[in-house]
Residue frames as a rotation matrix with the C-alpha (Angstrom) as fourth column:
UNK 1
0.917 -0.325 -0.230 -41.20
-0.326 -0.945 0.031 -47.72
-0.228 0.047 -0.973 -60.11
UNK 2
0.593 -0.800 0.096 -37.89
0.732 0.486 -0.477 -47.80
0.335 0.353 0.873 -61.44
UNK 3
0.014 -0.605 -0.796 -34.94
0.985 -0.131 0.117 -46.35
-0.175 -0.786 0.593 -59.86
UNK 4
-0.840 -0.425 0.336 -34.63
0.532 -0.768 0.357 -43.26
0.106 0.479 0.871 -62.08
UNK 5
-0.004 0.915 0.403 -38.25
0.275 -0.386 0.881 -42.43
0.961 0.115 -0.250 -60.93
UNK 6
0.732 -0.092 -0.676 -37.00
0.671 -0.080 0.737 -42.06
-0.122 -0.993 0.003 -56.98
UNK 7
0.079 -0.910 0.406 -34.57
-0.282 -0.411 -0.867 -39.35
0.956 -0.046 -0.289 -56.17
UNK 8
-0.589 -0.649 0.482 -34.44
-0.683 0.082 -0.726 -40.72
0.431 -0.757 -0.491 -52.56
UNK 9
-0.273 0.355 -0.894 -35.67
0.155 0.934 0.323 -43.91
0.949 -0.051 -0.310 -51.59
UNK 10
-0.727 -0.533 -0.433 -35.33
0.497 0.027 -0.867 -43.10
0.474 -0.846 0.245 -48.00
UNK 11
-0.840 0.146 -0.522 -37.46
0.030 -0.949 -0.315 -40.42
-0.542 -0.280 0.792 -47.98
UNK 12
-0.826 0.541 -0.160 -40.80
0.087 0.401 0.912 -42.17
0.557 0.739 -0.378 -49.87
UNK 13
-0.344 0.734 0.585 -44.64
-0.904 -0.092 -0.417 -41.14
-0.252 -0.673 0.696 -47.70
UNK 14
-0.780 0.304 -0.546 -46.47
0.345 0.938 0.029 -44.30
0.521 -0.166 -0.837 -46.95
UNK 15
-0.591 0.599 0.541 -49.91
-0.739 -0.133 -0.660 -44.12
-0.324 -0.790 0.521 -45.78
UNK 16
-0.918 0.393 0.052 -52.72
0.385 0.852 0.354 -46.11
0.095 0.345 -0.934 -45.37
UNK 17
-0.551 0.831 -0.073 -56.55
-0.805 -0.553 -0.213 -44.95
-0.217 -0.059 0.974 -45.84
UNK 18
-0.693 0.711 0.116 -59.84
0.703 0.703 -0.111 -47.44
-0.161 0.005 -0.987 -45.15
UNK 19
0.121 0.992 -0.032 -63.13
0.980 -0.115 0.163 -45.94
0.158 -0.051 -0.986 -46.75
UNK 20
0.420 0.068 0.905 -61.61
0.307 -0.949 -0.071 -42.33
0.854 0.308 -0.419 -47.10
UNK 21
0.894 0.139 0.427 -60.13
-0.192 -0.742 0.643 -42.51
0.406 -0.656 -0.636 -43.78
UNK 22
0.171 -0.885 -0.433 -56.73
-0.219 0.394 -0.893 -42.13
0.961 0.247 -0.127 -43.42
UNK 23
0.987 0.040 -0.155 -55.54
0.080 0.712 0.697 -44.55
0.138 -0.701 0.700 -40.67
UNK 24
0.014 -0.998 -0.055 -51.33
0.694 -0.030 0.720 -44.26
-0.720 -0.048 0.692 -41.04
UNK 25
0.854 -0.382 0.353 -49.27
0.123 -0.511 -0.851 -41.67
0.505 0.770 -0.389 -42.60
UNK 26
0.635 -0.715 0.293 -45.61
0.068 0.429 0.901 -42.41
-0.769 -0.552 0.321 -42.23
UNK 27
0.596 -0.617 -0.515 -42.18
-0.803 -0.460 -0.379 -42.27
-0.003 0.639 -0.769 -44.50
UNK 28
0.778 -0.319 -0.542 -39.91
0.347 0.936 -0.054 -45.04
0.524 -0.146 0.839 -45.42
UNK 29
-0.150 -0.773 0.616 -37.13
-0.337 -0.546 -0.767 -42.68
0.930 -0.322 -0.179 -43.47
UNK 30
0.013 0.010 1.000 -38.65
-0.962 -0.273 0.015 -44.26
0.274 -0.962 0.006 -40.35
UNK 31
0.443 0.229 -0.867 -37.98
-0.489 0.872 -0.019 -48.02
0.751 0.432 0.499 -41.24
UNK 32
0.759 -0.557 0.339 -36.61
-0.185 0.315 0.931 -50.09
-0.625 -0.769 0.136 -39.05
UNK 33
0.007 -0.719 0.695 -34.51
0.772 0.446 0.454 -51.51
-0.636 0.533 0.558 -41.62
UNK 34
-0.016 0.153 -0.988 -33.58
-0.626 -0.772 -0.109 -48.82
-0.779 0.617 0.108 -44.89
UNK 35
0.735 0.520 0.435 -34.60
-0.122 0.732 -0.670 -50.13
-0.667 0.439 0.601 -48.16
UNK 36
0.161 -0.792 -0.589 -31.20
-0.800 0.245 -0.548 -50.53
0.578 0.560 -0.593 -49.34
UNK 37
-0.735 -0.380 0.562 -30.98
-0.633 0.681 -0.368 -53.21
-0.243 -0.626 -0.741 -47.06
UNK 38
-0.135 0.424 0.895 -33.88
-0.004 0.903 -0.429 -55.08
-0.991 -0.061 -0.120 -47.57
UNK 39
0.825 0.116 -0.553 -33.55
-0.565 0.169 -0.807 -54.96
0.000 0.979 0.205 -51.49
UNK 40
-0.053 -0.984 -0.173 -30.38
-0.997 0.062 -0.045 -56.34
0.055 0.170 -0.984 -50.70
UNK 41
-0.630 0.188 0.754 -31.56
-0.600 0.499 -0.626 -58.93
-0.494 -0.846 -0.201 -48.21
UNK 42
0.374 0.888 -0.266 -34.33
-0.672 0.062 -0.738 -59.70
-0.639 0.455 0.620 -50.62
UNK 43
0.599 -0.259 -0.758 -32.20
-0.787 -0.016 -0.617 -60.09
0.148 0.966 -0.213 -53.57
UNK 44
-0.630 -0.735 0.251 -30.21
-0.763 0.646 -0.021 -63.16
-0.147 -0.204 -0.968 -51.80
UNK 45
-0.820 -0.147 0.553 -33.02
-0.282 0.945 -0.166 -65.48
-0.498 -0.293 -0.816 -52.05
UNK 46
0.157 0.687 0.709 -35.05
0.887 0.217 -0.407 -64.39
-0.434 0.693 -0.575 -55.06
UNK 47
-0.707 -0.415 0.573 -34.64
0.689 -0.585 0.427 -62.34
0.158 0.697 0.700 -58.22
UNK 48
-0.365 0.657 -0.660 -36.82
0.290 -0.594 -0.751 -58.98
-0.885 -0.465 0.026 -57.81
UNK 49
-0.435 -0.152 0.888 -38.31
0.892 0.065 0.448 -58.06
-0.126 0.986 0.107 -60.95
UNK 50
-0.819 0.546 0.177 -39.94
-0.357 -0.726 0.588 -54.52
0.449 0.418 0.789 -62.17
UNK 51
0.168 0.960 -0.223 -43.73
-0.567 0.279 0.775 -54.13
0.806 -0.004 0.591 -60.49
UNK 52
-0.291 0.108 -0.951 -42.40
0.563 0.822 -0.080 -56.77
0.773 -0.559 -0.300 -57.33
UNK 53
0.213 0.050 0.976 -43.06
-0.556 -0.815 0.163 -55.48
0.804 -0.577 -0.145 -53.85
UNK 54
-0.351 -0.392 -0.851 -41.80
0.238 0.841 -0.486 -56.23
0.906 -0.372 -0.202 -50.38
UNK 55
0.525 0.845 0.100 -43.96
-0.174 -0.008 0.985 -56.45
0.833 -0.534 0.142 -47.58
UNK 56
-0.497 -0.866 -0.062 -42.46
0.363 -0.142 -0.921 -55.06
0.788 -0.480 0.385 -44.75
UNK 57
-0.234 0.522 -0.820 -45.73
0.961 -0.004 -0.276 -54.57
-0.148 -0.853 -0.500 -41.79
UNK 58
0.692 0.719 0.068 -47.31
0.668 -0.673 0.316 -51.41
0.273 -0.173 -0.946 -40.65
UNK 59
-0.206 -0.572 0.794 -46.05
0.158 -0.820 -0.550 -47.98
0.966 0.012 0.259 -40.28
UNK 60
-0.891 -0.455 -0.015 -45.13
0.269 -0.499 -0.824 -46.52
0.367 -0.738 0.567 -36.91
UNK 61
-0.687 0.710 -0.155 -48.27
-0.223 -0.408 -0.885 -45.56
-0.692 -0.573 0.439 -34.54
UNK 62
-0.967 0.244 -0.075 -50.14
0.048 0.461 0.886 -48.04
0.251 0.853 -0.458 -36.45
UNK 63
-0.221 0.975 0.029 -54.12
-0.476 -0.134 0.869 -47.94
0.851 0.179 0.493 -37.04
UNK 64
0.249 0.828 -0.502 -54.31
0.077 0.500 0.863 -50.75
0.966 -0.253 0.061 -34.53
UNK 65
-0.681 -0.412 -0.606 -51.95
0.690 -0.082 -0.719 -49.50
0.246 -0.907 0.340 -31.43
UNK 66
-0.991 -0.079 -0.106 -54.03
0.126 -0.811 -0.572 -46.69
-0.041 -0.580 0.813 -31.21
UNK 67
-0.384 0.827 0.411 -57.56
-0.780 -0.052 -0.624 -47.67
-0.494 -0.560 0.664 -31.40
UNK 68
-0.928 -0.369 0.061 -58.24
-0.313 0.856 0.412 -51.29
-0.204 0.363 -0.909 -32.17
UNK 69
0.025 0.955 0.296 -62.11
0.441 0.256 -0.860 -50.80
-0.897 0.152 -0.415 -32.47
UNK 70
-0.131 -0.060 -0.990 -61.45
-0.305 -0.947 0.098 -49.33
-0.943 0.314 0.105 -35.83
UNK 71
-0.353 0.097 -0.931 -60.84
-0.887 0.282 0.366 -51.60
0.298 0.954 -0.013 -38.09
């Protein structure tokens, strides 16, 4: 995505679904960090290009706090 394709980073759903079942559904509005920060953070110790992603862990009341025979 490119910037002009986001009207609010902040504010982006995030889920995760195994086999049709959805396991997390979550917003980047509940980061710890906000992704103006970690593009920032990022951007000190490697160029980001178009298409990169940063891998930033599991959303809030994740698949495996709440029932770890699942996956």
């Amino acid at each position: 995505m490119t910037r002009d394709e986001v009207s609010d980073p902040q504010n982006l759903k995030m889920w995760l679904e195994v086999d049709g079942k959805r396991y997390q559904d979550g917003s980047t509005e509940t980061m710890v960090f906000g992704v103006a920060h970690l593009v920032s953070y990022v951007s000190r110790f490697m160029s980001l290009q178009p298409g990169d992603i940063i891998s930033t862990g599991t959303l809030r009341a994740s698949a495996w706090d709440r029932n770890r025979q699942s996956i």
